[in-house]
C-alpha positions in Angstrom: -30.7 -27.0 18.1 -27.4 -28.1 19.3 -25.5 -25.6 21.0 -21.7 -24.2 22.4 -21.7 -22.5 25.6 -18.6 -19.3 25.3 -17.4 -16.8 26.3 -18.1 -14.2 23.5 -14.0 -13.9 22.6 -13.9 -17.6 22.8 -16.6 -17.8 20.2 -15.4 -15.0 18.0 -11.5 -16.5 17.8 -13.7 -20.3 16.9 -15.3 -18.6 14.1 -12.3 -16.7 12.6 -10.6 -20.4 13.0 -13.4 -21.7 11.0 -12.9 -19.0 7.9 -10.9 -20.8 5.2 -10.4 -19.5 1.6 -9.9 -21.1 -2.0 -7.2 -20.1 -3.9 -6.3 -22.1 -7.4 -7.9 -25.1 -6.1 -6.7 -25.3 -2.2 -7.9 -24.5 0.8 -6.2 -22.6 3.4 -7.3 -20.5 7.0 -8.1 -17.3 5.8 -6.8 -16.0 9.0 -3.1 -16.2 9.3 -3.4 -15.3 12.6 -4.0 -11.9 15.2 -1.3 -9.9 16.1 -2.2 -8.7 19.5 -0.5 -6.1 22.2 -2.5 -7.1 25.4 -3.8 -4.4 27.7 -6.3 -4.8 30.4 -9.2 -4.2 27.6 -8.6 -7.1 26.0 -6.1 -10.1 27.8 -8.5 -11.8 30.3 -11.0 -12.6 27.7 -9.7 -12.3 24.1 -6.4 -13.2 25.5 -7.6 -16.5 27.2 -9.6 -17.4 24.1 -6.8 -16.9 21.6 -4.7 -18.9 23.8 -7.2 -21.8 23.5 -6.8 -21.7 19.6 -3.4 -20.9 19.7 -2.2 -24.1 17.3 -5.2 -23.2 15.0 -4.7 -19.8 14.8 -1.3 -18.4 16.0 -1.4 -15.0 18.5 1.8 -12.8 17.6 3.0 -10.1 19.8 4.4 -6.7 17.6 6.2 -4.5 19.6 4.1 -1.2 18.6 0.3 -1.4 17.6 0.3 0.5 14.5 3.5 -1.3 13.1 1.3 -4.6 14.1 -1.6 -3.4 12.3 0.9 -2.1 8.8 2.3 -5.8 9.1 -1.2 -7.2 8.8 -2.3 -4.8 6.1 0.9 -6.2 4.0 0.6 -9.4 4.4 -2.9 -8.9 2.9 -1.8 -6.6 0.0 0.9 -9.4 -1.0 -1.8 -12.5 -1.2 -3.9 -10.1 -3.3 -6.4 -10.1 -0.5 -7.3 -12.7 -0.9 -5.6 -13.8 3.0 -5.3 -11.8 6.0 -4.8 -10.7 9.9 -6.6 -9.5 12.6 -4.8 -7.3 15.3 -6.2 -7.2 18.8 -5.3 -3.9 20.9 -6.4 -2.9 24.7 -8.6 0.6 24.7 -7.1 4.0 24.5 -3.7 4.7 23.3 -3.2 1.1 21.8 -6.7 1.1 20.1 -5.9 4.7 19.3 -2.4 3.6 17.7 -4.3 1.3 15.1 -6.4 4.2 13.6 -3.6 5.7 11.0 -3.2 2.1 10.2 -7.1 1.7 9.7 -6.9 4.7 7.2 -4.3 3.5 5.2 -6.0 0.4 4.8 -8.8 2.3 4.2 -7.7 4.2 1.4 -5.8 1.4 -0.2 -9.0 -1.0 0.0 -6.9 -3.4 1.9 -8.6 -6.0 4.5 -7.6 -6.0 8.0 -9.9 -6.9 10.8 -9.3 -4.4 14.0 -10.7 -5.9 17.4 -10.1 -3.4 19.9 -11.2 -3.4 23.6 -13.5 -1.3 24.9 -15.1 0.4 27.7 -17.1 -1.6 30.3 -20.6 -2.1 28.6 -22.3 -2.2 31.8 -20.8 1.1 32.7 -20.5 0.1 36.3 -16.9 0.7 37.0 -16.9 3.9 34.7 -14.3 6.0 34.0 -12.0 2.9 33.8 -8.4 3.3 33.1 -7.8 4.9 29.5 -11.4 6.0 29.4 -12.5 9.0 26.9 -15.1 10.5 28.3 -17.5 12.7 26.4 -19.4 15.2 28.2 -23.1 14.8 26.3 -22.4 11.4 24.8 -21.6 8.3 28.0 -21.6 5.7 24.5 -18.1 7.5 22.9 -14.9 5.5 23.1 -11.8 6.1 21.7 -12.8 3.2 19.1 -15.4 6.0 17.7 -12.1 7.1 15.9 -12.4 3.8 13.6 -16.0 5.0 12.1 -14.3 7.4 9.3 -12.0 5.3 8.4 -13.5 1.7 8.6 -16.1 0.0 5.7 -17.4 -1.7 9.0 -17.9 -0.5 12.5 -19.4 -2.3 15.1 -19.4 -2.2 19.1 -20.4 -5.6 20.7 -22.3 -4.7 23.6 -23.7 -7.9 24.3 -22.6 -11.5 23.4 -25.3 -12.9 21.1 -24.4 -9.3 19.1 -21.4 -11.7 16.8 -23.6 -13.9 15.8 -25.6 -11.3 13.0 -21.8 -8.8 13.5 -19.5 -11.2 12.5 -21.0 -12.5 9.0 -21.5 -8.9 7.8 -17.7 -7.9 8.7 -16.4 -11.2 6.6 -18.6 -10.3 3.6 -16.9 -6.6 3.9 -13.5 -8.3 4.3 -13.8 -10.6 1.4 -15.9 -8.6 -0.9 -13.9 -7.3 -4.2 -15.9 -3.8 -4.2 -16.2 -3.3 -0.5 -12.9 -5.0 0.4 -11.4 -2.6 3.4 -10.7 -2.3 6.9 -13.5 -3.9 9.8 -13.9 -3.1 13.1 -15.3 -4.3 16.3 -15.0 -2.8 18.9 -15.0 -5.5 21.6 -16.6 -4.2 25.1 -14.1 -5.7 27.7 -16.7 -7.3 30.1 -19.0 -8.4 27.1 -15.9 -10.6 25.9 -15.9 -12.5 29.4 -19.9 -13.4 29.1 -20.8 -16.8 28.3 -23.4 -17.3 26.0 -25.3 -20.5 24.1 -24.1 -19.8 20.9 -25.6 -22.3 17.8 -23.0 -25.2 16.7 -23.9 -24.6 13.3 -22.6 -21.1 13.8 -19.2 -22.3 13.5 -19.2 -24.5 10.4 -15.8 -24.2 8.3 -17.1 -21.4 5.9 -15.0 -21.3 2.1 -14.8 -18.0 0.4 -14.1 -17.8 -3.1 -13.0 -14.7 -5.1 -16.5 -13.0 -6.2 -16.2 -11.9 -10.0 -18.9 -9.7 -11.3 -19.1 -10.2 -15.1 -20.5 -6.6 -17.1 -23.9 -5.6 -17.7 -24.1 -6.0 -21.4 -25.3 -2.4 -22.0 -22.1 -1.0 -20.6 -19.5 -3.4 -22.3 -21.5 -2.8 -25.9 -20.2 0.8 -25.2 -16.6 0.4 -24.1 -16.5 -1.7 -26.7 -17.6 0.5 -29.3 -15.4 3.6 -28.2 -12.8 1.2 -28.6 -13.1 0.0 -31.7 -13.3 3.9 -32.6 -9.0 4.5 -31.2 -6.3 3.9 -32.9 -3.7 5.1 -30.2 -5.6 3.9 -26.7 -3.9 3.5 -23.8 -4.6 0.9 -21.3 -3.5 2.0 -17.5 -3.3 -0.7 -15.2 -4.2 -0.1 -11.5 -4.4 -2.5 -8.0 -7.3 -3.9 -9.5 -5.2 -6.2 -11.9 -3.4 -8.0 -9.3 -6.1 -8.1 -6.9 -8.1 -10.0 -9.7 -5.3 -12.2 -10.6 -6.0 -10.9 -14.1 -2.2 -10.4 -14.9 -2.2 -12.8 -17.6 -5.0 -11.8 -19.2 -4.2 -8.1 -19.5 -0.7 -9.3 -21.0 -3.0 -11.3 -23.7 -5.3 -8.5 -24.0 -2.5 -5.9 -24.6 -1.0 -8.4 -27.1 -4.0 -9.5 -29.2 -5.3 -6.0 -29.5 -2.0 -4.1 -29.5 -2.5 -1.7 -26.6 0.4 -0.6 -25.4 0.1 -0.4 -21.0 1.3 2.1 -18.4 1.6 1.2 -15.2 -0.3 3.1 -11.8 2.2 2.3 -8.4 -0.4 -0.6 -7.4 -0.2 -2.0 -10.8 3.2 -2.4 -11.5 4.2 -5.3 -11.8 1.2 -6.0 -14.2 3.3 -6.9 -17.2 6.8 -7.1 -16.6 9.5 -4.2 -17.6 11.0 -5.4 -20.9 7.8 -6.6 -22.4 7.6 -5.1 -25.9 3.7 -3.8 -24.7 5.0 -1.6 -21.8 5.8 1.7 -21.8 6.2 2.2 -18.0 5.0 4.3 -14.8 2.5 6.8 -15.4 1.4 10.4 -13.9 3.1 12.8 -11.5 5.6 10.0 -10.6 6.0 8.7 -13.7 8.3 8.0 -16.6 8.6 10.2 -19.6 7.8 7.6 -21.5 4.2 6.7 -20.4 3.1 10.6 -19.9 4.4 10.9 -23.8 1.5 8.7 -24.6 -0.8 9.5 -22.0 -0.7 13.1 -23.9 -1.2 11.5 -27.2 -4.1 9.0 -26.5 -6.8 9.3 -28.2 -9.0 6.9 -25.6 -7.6 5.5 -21.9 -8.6 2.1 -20.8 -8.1 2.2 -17.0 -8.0 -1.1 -15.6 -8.7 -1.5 -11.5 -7.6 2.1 -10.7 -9.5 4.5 -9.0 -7.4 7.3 -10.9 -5.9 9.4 -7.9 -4.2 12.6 -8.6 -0.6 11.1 -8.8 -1.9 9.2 -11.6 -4.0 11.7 -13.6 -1.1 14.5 -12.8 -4.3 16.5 -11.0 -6.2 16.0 -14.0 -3.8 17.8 -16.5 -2.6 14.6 -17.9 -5.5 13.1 -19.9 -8.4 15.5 -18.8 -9.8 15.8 -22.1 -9.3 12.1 -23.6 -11.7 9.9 -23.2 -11.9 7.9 -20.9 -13.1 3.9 -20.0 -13.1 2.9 -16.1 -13.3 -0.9 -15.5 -13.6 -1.8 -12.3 -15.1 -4.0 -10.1 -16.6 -0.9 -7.5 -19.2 1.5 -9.1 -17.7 4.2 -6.7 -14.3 4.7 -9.1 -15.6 3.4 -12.4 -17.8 6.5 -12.6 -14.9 8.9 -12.1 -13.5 11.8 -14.3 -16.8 11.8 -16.2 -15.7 8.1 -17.3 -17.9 6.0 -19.4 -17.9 2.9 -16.6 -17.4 -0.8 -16.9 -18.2 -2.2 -13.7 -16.9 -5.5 -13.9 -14.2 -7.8 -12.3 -10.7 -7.0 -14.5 -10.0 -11.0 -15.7 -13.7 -11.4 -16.6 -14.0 -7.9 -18.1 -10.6 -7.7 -20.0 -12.0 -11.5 -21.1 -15.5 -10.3 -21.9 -13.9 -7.0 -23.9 -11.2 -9.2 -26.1 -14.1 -11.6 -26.9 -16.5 -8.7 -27.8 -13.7 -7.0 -29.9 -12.6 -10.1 -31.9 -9.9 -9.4 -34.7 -9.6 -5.5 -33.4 -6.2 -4.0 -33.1 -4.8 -0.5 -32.6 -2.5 1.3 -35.1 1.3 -0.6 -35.9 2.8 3.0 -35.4 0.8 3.8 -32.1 2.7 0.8 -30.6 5.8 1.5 -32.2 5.7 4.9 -30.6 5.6 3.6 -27.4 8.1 1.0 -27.8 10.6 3.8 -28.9 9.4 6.1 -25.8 10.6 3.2 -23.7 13.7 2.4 -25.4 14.9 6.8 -24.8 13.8 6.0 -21.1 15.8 2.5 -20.7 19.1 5.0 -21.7 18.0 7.3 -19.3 17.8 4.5 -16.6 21.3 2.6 -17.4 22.3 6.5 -17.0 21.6 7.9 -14.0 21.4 3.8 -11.9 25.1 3.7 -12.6 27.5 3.2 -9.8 30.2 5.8 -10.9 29.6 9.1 -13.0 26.3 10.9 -11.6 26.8 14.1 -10.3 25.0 15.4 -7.5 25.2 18.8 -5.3 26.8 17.3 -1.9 28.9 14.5 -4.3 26.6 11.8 -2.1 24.7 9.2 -4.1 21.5 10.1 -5.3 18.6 7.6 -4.7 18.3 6.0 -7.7 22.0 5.3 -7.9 20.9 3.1 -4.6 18.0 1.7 -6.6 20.6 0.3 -9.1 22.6 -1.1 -7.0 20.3 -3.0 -5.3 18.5 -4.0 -8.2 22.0 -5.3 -9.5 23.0 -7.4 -6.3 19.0 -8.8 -6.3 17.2 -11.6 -7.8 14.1 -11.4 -10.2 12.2 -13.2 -7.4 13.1 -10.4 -4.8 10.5 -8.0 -3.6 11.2 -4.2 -2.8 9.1 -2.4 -0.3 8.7 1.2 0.2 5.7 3.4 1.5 7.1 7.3 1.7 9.5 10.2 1.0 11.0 10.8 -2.6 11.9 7.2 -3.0 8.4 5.8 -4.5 9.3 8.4 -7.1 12.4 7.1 -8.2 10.9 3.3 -7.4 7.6 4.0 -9.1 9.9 5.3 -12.8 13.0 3.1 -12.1 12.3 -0.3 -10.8 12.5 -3.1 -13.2 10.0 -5.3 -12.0 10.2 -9.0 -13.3 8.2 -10.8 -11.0 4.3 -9.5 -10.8 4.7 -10.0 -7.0 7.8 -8.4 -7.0 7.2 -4.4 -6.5 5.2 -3.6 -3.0 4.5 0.4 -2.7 2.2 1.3 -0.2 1.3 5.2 -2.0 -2.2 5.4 -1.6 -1.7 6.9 1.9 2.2 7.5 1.8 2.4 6.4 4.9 5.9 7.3 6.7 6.4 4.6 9.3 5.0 1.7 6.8 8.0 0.4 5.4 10.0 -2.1 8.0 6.4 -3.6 9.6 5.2 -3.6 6.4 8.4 -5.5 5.0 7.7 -8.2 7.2 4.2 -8.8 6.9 5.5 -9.1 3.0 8.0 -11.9 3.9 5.5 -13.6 6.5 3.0 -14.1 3.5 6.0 -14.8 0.7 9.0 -17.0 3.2 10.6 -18.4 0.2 11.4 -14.5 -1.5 14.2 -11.8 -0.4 12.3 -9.1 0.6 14.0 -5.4 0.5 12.9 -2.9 2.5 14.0 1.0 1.1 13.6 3.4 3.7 14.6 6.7 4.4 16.1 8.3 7.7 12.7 9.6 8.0 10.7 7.2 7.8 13.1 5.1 9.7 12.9 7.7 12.9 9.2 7.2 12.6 8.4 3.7 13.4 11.2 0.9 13.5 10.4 -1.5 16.5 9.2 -3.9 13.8 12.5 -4.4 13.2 12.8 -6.3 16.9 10.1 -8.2 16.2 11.1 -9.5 12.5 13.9 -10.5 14.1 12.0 -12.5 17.4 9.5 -14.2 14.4 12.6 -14.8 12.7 11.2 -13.2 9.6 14.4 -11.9 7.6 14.6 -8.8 5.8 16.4 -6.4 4.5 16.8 -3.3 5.2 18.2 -0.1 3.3 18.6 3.4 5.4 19.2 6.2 3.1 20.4 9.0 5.6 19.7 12.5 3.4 19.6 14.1 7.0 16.0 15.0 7.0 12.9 14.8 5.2 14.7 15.2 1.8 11.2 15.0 -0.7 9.1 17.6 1.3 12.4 20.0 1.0 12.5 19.6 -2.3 8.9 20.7 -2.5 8.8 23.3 -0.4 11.9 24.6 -2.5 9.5 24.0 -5.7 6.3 26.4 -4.5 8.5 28.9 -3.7 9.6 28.4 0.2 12.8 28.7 1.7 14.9 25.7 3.1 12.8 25.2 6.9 12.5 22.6 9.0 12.7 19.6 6.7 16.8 18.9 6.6 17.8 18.5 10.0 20.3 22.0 8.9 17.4 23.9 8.7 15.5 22.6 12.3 15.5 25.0 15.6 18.7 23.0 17.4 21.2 23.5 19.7 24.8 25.2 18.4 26.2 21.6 17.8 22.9 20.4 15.2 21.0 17.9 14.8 23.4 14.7 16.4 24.2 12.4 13.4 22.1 9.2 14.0 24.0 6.0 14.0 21.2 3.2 12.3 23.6 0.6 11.8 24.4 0.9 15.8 20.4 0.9 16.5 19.6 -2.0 14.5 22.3 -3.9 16.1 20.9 -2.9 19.7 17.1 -4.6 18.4 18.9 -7.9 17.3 19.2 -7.0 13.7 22.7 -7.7 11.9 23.9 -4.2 10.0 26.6 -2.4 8.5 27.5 1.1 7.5 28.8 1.5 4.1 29.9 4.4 1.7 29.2 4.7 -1.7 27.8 1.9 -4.5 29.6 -0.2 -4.9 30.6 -0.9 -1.1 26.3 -0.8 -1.4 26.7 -3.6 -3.7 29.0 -6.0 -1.8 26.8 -5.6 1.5 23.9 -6.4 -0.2 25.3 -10.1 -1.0 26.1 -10.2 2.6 22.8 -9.1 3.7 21.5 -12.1 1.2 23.5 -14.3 2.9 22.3 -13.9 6.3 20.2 -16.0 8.5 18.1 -12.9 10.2 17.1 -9.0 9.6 20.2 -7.1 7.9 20.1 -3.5 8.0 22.5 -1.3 5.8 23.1 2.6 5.9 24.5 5.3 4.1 25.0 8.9 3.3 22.6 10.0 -0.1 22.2 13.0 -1.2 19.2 15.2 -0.1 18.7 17.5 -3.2 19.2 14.9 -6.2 15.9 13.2 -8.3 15.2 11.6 -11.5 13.6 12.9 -14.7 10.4 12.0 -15.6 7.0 13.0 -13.8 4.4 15.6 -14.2 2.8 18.5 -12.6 1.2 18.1 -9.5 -1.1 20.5 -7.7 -0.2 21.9 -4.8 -1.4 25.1 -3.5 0.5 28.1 -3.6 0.1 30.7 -1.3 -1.3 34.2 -3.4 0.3 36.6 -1.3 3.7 36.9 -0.2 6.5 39.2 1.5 9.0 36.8 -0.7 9.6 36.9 -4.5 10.1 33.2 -5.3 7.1 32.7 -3.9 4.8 34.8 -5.8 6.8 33.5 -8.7 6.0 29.9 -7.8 2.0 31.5 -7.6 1.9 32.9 -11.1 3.8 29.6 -12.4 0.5 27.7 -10.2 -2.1 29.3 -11.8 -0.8 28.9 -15.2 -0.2 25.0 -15.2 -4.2 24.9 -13.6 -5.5 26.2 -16.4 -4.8 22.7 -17.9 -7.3 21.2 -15.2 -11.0 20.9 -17.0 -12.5 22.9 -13.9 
């Protein structure tokens, strides 16, 4: 048997280099490359290995771990998973840094390959710098933080370990139903071993999207409880684009007159004026799309695994029932569903074959098309640049949606992760392109928005991408915005300054509570406030070009500037804190059942009564 002699980083990096994917016909490296902060866990060996591939597969340097690792995660999310990152950290605080990252990927069933260092396998120099040490267990690291919220977890402790590690974490990483975060933890001397590893070990390897077609049993019955509706409604989840089944859910809505609402991963699905759509559905949704949710007499949930923004908590369509296709057992069994395990192009195929000439009822359709026309109004309405009143006279967030909407391209892509802007996004974005709409809401993840901007331009170059970000979010993590500017990938970048954490106010206003510690005006602070940020000043000072403006239409004219330039473009401005859209549904969030204060116990009795909707 022919053999390599490596180091064990050296033979890892070789065998990520030798990963290549098919999509529509051509091959490309299914690595993009590894974002890596080095530390002393991992830059003598990963760090010499990578540099050895570096034309092969490029290193990039982020200037915060857990923006590195949101980049990553978005660059997989916009090629539909189907090509993605790994992100190399040191042990301790820059392993630990990845973890919120790891759960959002996690959650959103996202690929992202983690390889932090690790403590000294050996345990010869132990407690090394950054060590965690656990009283009753010598084996814990701070990487023990990745089990929860990885579909993988392994610790190399040896170097020979890749050779049976590494095949398991691509089949996680490229498997439709599995598809999530992997993580090896990469034991800092074991990386600097040499070892014979087998040439044939590091054969160029092709992986192809895996579709499951149904089990016959379970298709004869969707099929059958559809042929039973006259007003179903098909909901289309993550699932659709991940499949590359937009197409055929358009034909399948078409030929069988379904009308389809839309889940925040799968809009985009069909785009916003086709006569099929009714629009965003569930606590975040359009009035539109709940109408019919209400009225259904059978949902068809495509790819979704039906959290509670989409079912409103279960209120919205708890006693309709119910079809689940999707390609992971684990959701298609959900809300007593009857399930259709099944990739969604080869199961919306299989279903349209099996239901032939069937079509739901003229009206049902007709209903819907009506529902979206009231809503279209409602959108020219309150997206308008002039004549929306709000209670501080600032522009409310959807007025900023318009205008950027109007200044854009079909071909742009927004990008937004937290706050009360997926809201307005998730009701009021006309999405043309299916690409074009990137909402990371599965973990809401404050701090997403500007790394994750420009892992979405890394994987589309050729699109504007448009970044929507509160002050917020923005104070949470923005040293992506240095580095989008040193990669010289362009974006742009919206600040909406409400002076706080505007969408949690809002709630807490909602259940009852007084005004506390979400608007800067209601934080402990010294006798002058909160000091008024200057964003446009900041992004300047990391190499970005920006602007402050006020009001829409000065909105408007920076956005064609901010087209026009060559790198990152950031743009701020006063909104109001207190202002949202119409549309949406109850959501439950607990109530306290005893209080000194009025509103609240108001706020409980109003709680219990809308859970009495819930079927348990």
């Amino acid at each position: 048997m022919s053999t390599l002699r490596l180091t064990m980083a050296q033979a890892l990096v070789k065998y990520l280099a030798a990963q290549h994917t098919e999509i529509n016909g051509q091959l490309r490296p299914l690595f993009a490359g590894v974002f890596a902060i080095f530390g002393h866990g991992n830059v003598a060996g990963l760090g010499e290995a990578l540099y050895q591939v570096r034309e092969q597969l490029p290193t990039l340097r982020a200037h915060n771990e857990q923006g590195m690792a949101h980049a990553a995660i978005a660059y997989a999310k916009a090629n539909n998973r189907q090509r993605m990152m790994a992100c190399t950290t040191s042990i301790g605080p820059g392993a630990a840094n990845m973890v919120t990252a790891a759960a959002l990927a996690h959650v959103n069933r996202l690929p992202v390959l983690f390889l932090p260092g690790d403590t000294f396998a050996n345990r010869t120099p132990d407690p090394v710098l950054q060590q965690i040490e656990n009283f009753t267990d010598p084996g814990i690291s701070t990487n023990d933080c990745f089990r929860p919220v990885s579909r993988y977890f392994d610790r190399i402790t040896r170097p020979e370990q890749i050779i049976t590690s590494l095949p398991q974490a691509l089949r996680v990483l490229t498997d439709p139903a599995e598809c999530g975060p992997v993580t090896l933890a990469l034991s800092q001397d074991v990386q600097t071993e040499a070892y014979d590893y087998p040439e044939s070990f590091f054969a160029l390897k092709v992986h192809r999207l895996r579709r499951q077609p149904a089990d016959n049993q379970e298709l004869t019955e969707a099929v059958e409880a559809l042929q039973q509706a006259r007003q179903p409604l098909l909901v289309a989840g993550g699932g659709v684009h991940y499949s590359d089944a937009c197409s055929q859910l358009q034909q399948f809505a078409e030929q069988h007159n379904i009308p389809v609402a839309e889940t925040q991963s799968g809009k985009g699905s069909l785009a916003w004026d086709h006569p099929n759509y009714v629009g965003a559905i569930g606590v975040t949704g359009a009035a539109a799309a709940n109408k019919m949710a209400t009225e259904a007499d059978l949902i068809l949930a495509v790819g979704t695994r039906l959290q509670d923004f989409t079912t409103a908590s279960r209120t919205l369509f708890s006693d309709t029932p119910l079809i689940q296709l999707n390609v992971a057992g684990f959701d298609a069994i959900k809300h007593n569903a009857r399930p259709l395990v099944t990739d969604a192009r080869l199961g919306l195929t299989m279903l349209s074959e099996q239901l032939q000439s069937w079509r739901a009822d003229n009206h049902w359709l007709q209903t819907g098309q009506q529902a979206i026309a009231e809503w279209n109004s409602y959108y020219d309405t309150v997206t308008a640049a002039e004549g929306v009143e709000t209670q501080t006279g600032l522009p409310s967030d959807a007025q900023v949606l318009g205008a950027v909407k109007r200044a854009g391209s079909p071909e742009d892509v927004i990008v937004c992760a937290a706050g009360g802007l997926p809201g307005e996004l998730h009701k009021l974005w006309r999405t043309d392109h299916q690409k074009g709409y990137h909402l990371e809401y599965g973990y809401s993840c404050m701090g997403y928005e500007i790394a994750g901007g420009m892992g979405v331009k890394m994987a589309s170059p050729d699109r504007e991408v448009i970044v929507v970000v509160g002050d917020g979010s923005y104070m949470m993590l923005n040293s992506e915005l240095a580095t989008s500017v040193m990669l010289g990938q362009k974006i742009i970048v919206v600040v909406l300054d409400n002076r706080g954490f505007g969408c949690i106010n809002r709630l807490q206003n909602a259940t009852g509570g007084a005004a506390f510690n979400n608007l800067l005006e209601n934080c402990q602070s010294t006798e002058q406030g909160a000091p008024k940020l200057d964003f446009a000043g900041h992004a300047r000072a990391m190499g970005a070009q920006a602007e402050k403006v006020t009001g829409i239409r000065e909105l408007e004219r920076a956005m064609l500037r901010a087209r026009d330039a060559e790198q990152s473009y950031v743009i701020t401005l006063d909104t109001d804190p207190y202002c949202t859209s119409e549309g949406g549904y109850w959501w439950d969030v607990a109530v306290p059942e005893v209080s000194a204060r009025d509103s609240v116990n108001q706020a409980h009795t109003d709680y219990q009564h809308a859970k009495r909707k819930q079927p348990y």
